[in-house]
C-alpha positions in Angstrom: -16.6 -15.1 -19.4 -16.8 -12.2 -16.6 -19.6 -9.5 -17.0 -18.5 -6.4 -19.2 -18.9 -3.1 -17.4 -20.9 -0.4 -19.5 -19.1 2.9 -19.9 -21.0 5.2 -18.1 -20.1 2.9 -14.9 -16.6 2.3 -15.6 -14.3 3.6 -12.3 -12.3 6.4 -13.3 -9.2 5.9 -12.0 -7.9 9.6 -12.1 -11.1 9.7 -9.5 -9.0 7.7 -6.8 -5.6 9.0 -7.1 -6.0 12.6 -8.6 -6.8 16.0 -7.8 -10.3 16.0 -8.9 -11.1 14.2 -6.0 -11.1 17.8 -3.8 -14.9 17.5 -3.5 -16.8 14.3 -3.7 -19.5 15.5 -5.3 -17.2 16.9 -8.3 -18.1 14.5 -10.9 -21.7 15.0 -12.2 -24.5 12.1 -11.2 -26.1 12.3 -14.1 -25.3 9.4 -16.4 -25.5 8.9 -19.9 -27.6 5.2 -21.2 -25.5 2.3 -21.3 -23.6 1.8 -23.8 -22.3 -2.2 -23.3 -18.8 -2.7 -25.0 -19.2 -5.5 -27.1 -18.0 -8.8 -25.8 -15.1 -10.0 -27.9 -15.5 -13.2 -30.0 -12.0 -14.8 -29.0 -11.0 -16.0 -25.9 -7.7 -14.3 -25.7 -9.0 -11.1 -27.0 -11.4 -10.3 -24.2 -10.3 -8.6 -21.2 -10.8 -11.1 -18.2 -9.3 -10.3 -14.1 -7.7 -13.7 -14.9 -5.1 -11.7 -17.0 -3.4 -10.3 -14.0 -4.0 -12.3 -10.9 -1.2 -14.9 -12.0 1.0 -12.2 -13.5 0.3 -10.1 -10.3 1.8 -13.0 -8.0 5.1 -13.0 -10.9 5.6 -9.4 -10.7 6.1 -9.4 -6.8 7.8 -12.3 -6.6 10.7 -10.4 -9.0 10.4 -7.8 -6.2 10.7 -10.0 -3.2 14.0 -11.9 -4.9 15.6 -8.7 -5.2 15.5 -7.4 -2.0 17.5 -9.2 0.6 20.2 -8.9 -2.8 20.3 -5.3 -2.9 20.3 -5.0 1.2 23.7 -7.0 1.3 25.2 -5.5 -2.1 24.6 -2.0 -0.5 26.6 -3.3 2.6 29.1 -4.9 0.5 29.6 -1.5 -1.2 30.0 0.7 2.0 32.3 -1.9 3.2 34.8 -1.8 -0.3 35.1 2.1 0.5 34.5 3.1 3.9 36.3 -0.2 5.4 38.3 -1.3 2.8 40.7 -3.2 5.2 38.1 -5.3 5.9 38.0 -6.4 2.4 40.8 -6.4 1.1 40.0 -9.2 -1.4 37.2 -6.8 -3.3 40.0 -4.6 -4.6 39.6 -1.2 -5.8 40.2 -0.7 -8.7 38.9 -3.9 -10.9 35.5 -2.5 -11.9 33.7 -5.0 -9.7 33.4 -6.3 -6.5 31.2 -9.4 -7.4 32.6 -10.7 -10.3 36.2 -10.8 -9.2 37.5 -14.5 -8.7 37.6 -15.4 -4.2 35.2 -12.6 -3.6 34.0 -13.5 -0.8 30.6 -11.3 1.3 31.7 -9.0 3.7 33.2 -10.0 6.8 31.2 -10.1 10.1 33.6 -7.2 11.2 32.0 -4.9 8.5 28.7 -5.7 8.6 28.6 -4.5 12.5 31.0 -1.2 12.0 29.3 1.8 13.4 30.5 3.8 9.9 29.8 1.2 7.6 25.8 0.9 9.3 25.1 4.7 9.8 26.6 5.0 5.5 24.1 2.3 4.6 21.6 3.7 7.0 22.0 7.3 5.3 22.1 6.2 1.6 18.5 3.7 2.1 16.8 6.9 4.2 17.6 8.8 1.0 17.0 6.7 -1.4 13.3 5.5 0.3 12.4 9.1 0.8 13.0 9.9 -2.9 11.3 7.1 -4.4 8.1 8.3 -2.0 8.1 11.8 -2.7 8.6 11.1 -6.6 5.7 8.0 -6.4 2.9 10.6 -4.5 3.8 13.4 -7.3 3.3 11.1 -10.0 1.2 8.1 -9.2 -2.4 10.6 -9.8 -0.8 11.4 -13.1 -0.3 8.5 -14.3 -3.6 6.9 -13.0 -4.9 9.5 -14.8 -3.4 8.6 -17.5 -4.8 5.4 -17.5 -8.1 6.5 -17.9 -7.5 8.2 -21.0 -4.2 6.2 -22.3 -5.6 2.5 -21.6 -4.8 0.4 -18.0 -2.1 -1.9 -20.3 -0.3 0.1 -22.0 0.1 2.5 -18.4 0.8 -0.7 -16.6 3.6 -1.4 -18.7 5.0 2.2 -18.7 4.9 1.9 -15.1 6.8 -1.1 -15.1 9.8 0.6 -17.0 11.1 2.1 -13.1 11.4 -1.5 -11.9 13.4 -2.5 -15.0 15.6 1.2 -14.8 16.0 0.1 -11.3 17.5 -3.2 -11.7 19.3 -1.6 -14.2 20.9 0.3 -11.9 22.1 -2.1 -9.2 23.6 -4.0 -12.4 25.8 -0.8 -13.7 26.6 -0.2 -10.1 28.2 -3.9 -9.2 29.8 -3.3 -12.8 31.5 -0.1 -12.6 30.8 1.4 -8.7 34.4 3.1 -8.5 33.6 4.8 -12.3 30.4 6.1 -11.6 29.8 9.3 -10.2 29.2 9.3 -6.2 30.2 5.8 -6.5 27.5 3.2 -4.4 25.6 6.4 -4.0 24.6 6.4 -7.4 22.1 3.6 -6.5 19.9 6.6 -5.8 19.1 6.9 -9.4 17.2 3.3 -9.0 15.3 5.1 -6.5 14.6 8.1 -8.9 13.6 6.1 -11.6 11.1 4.0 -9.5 9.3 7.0 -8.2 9.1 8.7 -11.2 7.6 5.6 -13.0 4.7 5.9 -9.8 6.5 2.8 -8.4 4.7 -0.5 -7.2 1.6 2.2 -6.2 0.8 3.4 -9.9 1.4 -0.3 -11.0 -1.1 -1.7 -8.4 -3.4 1.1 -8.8 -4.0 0.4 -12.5 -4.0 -3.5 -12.3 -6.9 -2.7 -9.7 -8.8 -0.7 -12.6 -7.8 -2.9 -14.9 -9.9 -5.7 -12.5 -12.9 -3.2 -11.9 -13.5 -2.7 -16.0 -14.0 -6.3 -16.5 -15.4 -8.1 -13.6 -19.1 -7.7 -12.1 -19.9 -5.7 -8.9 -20.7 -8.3 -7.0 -17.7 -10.7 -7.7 -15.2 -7.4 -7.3 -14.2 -8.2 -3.9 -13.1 -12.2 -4.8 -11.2 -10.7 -7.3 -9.0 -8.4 -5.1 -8.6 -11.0 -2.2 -7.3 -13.0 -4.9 -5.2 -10.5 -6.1 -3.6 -10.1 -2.7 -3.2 -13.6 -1.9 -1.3 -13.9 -5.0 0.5 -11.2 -4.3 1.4 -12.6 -0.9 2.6 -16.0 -2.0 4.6 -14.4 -4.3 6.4 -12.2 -1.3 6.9 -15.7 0.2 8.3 -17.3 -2.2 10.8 -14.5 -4.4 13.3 -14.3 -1.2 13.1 -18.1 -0.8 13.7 -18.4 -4.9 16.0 -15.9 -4.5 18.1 -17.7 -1.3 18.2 -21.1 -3.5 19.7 -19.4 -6.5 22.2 -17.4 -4.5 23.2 -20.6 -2.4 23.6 -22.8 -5.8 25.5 -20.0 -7.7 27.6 -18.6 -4.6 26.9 -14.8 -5.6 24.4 -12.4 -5.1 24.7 -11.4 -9.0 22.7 -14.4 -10.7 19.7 -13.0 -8.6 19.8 -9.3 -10.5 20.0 -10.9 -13.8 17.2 -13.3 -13.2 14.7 -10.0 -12.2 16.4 -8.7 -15.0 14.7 -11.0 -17.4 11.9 -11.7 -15.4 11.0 -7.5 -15.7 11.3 -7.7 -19.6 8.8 -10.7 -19.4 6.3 -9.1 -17.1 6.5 -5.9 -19.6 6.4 -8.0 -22.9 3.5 -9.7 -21.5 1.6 -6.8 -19.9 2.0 -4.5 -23.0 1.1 -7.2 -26.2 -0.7 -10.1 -24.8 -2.7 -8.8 -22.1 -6.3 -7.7 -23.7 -7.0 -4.0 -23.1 -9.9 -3.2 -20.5 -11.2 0.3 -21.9 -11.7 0.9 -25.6 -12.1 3.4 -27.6 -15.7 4.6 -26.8 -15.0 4.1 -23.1 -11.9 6.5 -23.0 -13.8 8.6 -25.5 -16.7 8.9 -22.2 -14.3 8.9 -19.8 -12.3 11.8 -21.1 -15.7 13.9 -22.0 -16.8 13.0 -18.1 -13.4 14.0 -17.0 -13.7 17.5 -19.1 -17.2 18.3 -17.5 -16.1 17.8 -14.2 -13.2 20.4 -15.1 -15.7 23.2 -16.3 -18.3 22.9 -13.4 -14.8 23.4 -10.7 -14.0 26.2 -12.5 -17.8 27.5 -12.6 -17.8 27.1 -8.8 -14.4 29.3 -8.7 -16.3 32.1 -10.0 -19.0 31.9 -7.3 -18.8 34.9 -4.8 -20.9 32.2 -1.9 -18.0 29.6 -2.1 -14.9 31.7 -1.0 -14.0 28.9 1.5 -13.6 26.1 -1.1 -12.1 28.6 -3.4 -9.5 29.1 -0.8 -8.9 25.7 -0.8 -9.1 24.8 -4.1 -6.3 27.2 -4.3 -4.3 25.9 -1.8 -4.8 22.5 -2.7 -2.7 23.3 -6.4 0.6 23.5 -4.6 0.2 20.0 -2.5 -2.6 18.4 -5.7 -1.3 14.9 -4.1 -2.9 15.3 -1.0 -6.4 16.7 -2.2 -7.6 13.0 -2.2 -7.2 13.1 1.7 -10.0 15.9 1.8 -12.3 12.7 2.7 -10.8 12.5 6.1 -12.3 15.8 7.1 -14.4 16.1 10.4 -18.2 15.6 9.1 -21.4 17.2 10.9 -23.3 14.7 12.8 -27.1 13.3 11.0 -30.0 14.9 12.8 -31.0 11.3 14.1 -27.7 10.3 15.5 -27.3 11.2 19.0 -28.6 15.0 18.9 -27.2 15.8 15.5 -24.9 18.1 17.3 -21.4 18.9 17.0 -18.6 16.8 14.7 -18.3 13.5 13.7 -14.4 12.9 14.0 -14.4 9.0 13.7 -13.2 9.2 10.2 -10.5 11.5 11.1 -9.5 8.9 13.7 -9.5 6.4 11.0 -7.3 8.3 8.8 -4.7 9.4 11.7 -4.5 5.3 12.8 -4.5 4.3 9.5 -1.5 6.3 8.8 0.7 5.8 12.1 0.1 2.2 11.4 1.8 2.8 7.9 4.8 4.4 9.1 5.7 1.1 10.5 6.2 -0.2 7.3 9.2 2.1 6.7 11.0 0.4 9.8 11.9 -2.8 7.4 14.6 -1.4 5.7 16.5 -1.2 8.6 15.0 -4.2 10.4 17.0 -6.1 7.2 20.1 -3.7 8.8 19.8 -4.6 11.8 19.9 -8.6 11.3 22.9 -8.0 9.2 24.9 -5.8 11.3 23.7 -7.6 14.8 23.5 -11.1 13.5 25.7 -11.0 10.8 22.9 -12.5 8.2 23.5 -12.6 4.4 21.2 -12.8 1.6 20.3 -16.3 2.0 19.4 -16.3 6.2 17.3 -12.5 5.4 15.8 -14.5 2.3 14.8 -17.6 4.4 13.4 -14.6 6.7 11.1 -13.1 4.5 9.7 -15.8 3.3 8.5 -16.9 6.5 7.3 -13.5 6.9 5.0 -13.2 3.7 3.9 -17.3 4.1 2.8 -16.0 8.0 1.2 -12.8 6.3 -0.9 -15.4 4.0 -1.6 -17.6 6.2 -3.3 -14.8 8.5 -5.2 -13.0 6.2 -6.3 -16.3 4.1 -6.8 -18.2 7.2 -6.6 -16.9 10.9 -7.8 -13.4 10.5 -11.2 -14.9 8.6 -11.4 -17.8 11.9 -11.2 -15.2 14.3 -13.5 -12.8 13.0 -16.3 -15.4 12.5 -15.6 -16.3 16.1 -16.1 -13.2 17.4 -19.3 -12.7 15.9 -20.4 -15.6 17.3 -19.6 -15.0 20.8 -20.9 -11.5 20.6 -24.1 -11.9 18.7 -27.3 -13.0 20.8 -30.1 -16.3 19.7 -32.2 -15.8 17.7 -35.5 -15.4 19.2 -38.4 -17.4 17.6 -42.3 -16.4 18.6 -43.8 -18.6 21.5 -47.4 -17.6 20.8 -49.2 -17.5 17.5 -49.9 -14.0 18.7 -46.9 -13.1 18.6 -45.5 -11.1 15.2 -42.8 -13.1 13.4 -41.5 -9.4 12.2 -40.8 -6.8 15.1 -41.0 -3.1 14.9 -38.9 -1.0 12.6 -37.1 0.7 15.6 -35.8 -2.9 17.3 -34.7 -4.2 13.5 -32.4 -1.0 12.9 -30.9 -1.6 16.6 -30.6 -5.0 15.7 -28.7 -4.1 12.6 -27.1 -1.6 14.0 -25.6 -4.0 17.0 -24.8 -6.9 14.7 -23.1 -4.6 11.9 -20.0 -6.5 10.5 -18.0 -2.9 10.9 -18.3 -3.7 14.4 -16.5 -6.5 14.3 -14.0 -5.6 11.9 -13.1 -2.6 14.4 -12.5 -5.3 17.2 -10.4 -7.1 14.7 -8.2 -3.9 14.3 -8.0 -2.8 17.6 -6.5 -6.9 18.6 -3.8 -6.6 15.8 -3.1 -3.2 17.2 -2.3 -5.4 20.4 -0.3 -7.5 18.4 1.9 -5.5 16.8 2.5 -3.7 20.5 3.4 -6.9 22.1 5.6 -7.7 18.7 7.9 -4.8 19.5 8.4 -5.4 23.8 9.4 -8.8 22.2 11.8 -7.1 19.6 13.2 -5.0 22.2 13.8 -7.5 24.8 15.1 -9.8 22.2 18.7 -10.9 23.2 19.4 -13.0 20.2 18.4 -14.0 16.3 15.8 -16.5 17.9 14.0 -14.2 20.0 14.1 -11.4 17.0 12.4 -13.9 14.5 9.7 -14.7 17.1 9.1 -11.5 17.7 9.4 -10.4 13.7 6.8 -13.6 13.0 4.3 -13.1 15.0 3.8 -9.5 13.2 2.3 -11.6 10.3 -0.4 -11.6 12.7 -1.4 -8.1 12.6 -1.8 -7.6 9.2 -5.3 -7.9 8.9 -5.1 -4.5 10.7 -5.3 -2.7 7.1 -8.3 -4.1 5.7 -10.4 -4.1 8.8 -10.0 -0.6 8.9 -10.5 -0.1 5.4 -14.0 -2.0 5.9 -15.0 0.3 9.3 -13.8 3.4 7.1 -16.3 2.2 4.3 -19.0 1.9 6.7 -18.6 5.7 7.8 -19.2 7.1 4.3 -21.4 4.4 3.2 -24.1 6.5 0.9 -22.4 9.2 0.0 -21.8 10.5 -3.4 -18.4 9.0 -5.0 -17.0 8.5 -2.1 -16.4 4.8 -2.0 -13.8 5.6 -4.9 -12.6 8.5 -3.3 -11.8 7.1 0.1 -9.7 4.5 -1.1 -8.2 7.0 -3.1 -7.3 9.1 0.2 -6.0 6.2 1.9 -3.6 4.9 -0.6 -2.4 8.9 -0.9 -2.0 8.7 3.1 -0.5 5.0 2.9 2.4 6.3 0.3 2.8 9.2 2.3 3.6 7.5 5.7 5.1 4.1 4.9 7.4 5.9 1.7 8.1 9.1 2.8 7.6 10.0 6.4 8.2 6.6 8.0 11.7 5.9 5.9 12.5 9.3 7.4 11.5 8.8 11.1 13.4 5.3 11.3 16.0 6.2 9.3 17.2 8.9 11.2 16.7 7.5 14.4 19.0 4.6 13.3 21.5 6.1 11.8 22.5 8.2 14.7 21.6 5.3 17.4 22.8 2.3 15.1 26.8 2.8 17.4 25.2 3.3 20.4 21.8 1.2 20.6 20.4 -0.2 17.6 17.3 -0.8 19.3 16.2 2.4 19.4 14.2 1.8 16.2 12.7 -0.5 18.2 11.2 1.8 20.6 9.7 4.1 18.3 7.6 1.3 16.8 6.5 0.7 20.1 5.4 4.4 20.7 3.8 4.0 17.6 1.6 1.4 17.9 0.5 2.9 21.3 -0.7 5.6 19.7 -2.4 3.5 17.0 -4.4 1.5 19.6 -5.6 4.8 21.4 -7.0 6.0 18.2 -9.0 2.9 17.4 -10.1 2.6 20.8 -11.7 6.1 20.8 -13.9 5.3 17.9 -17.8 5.0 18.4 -19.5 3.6 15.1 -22.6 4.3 15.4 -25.7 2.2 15.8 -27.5 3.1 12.6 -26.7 2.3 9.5 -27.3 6.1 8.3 -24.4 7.4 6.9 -22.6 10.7 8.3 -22.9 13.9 5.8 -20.1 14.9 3.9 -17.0 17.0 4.7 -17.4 20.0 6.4 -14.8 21.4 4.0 -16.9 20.8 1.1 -20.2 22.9 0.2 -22.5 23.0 3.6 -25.4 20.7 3.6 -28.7 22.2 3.7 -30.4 21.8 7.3 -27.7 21.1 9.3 -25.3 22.9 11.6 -22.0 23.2 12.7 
């Protein structure tokens, strides 16, 4: 039976995701005695990280089934009313393309028309920007919410845009030419997801969910099993999805199935699932949550802090992106090379972190661009993805972990043993902190991120010379092998505010803000738009703004200097000034 975490250490979730998390040092240090929840006396009554890891792997492979599905279906739409000569077999006026006996996918002539691919590439820029804008507006609400509401009952709420979603693609296929705007009503799916916090809020809580119940020092296994489940399930939903659409010969069995797979996932989530936080715990929570409020609105008062009143204030309009306020420049510790001037390596984090993101908006149109250039359905982009989350799995679980002990290997020094009884078996304090300092694991992480940025650069030259489907998926695989990129950073970003107060929460926080801001809003944007007016002309043009991208990327992380210590930097410069220090 996992460790039960006391109340006045339970992670407040509204810490990572909400506004509160303007200033670090917001919530009080002070913390009531522990007050252990008592352990339930049945199994299936006491909350347990156990819970979600299966369910976690279910939930995304319902995801990963889906898509290919919904990329063709959208196609198939634009096709039955931009190009209806092409398909003449859909009709127009039966109420549904897929259900009508001899339908047949579109032809190889639609899937490459100029009109039909700038449409779809129009309609998924929308409806990707939507359901970001909506998910960064909502997901601090409703991780707030969580806190105070319980991580089950939030994590089923939050499930409700997935179903709404699915929902939607149904009523479409159903009744496209009756609804209003027609295929373009799919937007709604993306309304409801974003409004719901989408796959964000969802993860955010089941991460909360895992922190209430599990010990600190087993935290970590429980994550990286989390996103190995998580993974497998992204490998195998397209290939599930692929087998069901080849046995059944339509595309509709596999909305149906997600259907019924969503109303499980909620059922199961909402009254089987044992609830992490209690009543007491909420109870503390909520009082901890109302303290914090009052001593903000004390320091609003305060003649001396007109420059984080001025932010404060500015920060009400964009609330979202107070989270990022961790990213500021920091003023360099006295001991650490002078003490003078900024420390900007965070900031560099932050900026690579979220040019990497943006590359994650580039698959929507990646699945475009095999279907209009290679004429795939939703069985070969199926087959695709699958590869594409088993090579993701296989590096993170397997190659990423090799290399990295490898590297520390080649790069760390003997060990020196005495050759004289007079000689000390300890050294000085001042060779053991360089020591430390040289053999730091954030060191090796950033080597690790700075070699998948080299990846992912020599991914896309391959993607753009590509001349063919078998080039492309070469190119396409080998990307699995940069996706260790994320978490090595995360770690090297750790190290940097390693000992200051709260901000462990409230870096992760920031980056999930910044993630959700670049790979659902800004990156959907940047690809989308460059497709859609290139897609007649050359396709590939996608192609080359990944590649600027990741340039950039590999110039940030290459001008970062961790330093040699392990003494951490001092907080933001935006924050309250620290006494005996300097700009």
């Amino acid at each position: 039976m996992p460790e039960l975490v006391p109340p006045s250490q339970l992670p407040l979730l509204e810490d990572t995701v909400g506004p509160n998390l303007l200033n670090p040092n917001t919530l009080s240090s002070e913390q009531p005695e522990e007050q252990h929840i008592p352990a339930c006396k049945r199994w299936y009554q006491t909350p347990s990280p156990w819970w979600l890891v299966g369910s976690a792997g279910f939930a995304v492979m319902l995801m990963g089934a889906a898509i290919a599905p919904e990329a063709e279906l959208l196609v198939g739409l634009a096709c039955a009313e931009i190009r209806p000569e092409y398909s003449a077999d859909m009709g127009a006026g039966n109420g549904s393309i897929f259900l009508r006996p001899g339908y047949s996918p579109p032809s190889a002539e639609c899937k490459a028309d100029p009109m039909v691919l700038g449409a779809v590439a129009a309609l998924s820029t929308a409806m990707q920007t939507i359901s970001g804008v909506l998910s960064c507006l909502t997901t601090g609400w409703w991780g707030g919410l969580s806190d105070r509401f319980g991580r089950t009952r939030v994590m089923a709420l939050t499930s409700l845009g997935s179903l709404l979603s699915i929902l939607t693609y149904i009523a479409v296929t159903h009744a496209y030419d009756v609804l209003p705007g027609g295929y373009r009503f799919l937007i709604f799916s993306s309304i409801s997801q974003g409004f719901f916090g989408g796959m964000a809020a969802r993860s955010a809580a089941a991460h909360a969910y895992i922190s209430d119940c599990s010990a600190e020092d087993s935290r970590s296994g429980w994550f990286s099993m989390l996103f190995g489940l998580a993974f497998g399930g992204m490998a195998f939903g397209p290939l599930l999805g692929s087998a069901l659409i080849h046995a059944t010969g339509s595309i509709f069995s596999i909305f149906y199935l997600v259907l019924v797979g969503e109303l499980i996932y909620i059922a199961y989530i909402a009254f089987i699932v044992p609830e992490s936080l209690g009543e007491e715990a909420r109870k503390h929570i909520s009082d901890r949550l109302d303290k914090a409020r009052e001593e903000r609105r004390a320091k609003r008062v305060q003649p001396s802090m007109t420059l984080t009143y001025a932010w404060q204030t500015a920060s009400r309009a964009l609330g979202f992106l107070a989270p990022m306020a961790i990213f500021f420049p920091r003023q360099r510790p006295a001991a650490e090379r002078g003490g003078r001037g900024r420390d900007w390596n965070i900031t560099f984090v932050a900026i690579a972190f979220g040019f990497f993101s943006l590359l994650m908006g580039a698959y929507p149109f990646k699945f475009q661009y095999a279907i209009g250039n290679f004429g795939w359905g939703s069985v070969q982009l199926g087959i695709w993805l699958s590869f594409i989350g088993i090579g993701r799995a296989v590096a993170l679980c397997i190659v990423v972990p090799l290399v990295a002990r490898l590297i520390k290997r080649a790069t760390s020094g003997p060990i020196a043993l005495p050759v004289s009884s007079e000689e000390p078996l300890q050294h000085d304090a001042e060779s053991n902190t360089a020591a430390v300092g040289r053999s730091h694991p954030a060191h090796y992480d950033l080597i690790m991120a700075r070699i998948s940025v080299a990846i992912e650069f020599f991914c896309y030259v391959l993607l753009l010379l590509s001349t063919g489907p078998k080039s492309w998926i070469v190119g396409t695989q080998l990307s699995s092998f940069s996706s260790g990129f994320a978490p090595m950073l995360q770690s090297v970003a750790l190290s940097l505010v390693r000992g200051e107060t709260n901000n462990a929460g409230a870096l992760f926080g920031g980056m999930s803000v910044l993630q959700a801001l670049c790979s659902g809003i800004i990156g959907p944007f940047v690809f989308g738009t460059v497709y859609m007016f290139t897609v007649g002309s050359f396709p590939k043009a996608i192609f080359i703004v990944g590649l600027g991208i990741t340039a950039v990327t590999f110039g940030l992380v290459c001008a970062l200097r961790l330093p040699l210590n392990r003494e951490p930097v001092s907080q933001p410069l935006a924050g309250e000034p620290q006494d005996g220090t300097s700009a």
